[in-house]
C-alpha positions in Angstrom: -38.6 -12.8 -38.4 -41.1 -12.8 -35.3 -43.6 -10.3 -34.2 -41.3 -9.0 -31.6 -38.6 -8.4 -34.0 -40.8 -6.6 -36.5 -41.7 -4.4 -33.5 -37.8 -3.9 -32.2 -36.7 -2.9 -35.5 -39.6 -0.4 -36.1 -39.3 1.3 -32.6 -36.0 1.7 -33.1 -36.0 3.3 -36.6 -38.6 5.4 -35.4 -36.7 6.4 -33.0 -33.6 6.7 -34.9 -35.6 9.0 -37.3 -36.8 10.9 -34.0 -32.8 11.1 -33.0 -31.2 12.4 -36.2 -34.2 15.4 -36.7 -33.4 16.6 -33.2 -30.1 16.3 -34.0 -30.8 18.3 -37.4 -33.1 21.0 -35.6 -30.4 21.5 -32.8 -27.4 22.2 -35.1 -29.2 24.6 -37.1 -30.6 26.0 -33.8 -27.1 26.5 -32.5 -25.8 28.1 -36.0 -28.8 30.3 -36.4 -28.2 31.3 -32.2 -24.2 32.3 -33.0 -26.0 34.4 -36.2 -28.5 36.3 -33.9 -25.9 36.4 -31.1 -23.4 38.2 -33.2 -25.6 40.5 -34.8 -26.6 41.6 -31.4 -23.3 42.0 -30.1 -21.8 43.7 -33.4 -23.7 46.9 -32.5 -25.4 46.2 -36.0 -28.4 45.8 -33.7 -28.7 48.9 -32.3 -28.0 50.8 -35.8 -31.3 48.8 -37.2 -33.1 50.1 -34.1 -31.9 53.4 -34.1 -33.1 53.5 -38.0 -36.6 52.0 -37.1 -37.0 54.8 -34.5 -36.3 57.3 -37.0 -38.7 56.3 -39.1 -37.3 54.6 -41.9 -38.1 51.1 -41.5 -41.5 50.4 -43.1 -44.0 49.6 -40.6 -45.4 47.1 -42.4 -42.0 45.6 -42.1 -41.9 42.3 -39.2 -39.1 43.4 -37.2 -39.9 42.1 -33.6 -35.6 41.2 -33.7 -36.0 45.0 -33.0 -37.8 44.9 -30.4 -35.1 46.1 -26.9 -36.0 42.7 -24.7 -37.3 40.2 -27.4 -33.8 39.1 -28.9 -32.1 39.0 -25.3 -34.8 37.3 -24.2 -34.8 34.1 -27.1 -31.3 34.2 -26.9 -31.2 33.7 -23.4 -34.4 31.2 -23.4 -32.8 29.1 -26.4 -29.5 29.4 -24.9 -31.4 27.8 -21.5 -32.4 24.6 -23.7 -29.4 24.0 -25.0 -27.7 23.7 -22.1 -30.1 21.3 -20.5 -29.8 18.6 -23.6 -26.4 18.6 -23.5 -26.4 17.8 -19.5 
């Protein structure tokens, strides 16, 4: 095998390797978007933020999927990206 070769099969199974994560981290992307998407619309969402405004949702808990524009907002931004791979 020549040089050239060598350096044909190894830029392509890098690239191969680069193909099949993207592909990985975009299906999980889309499955964890659906998950988000229909907590938002099942009006689960606002329940959770009506709770956290009442007080009893530990502060110390992370919950920025509470906060009003933040979920709409990724959502929206990953939806965006998405759409522009699969052009």
């Amino acid at each position: 095998m020549t040089k050239k070769q060598k350096e044909l099969i190894s830029r392509i199974e890098a690239m191969e390797a680069r193909y099949q994560e993207v592909k990985r981290v975009l299906g999980e992307l889309e499955n964890n978007l659906s998950i988000l998407r229909d907590y938002m619309e099942s009006g689960q969402w606002q329940k959770d933020f009506e709770a956290d405004e009442a007080g009893l949702v530990p502060r110390d808990l992370p919950r920025e999927v509470l906060s009003e524009d933040a979920l709409y907002n990724l959502l929206a931004e990953a939806g965006e990206i998405l759409a522009s791979e699969k052009e």
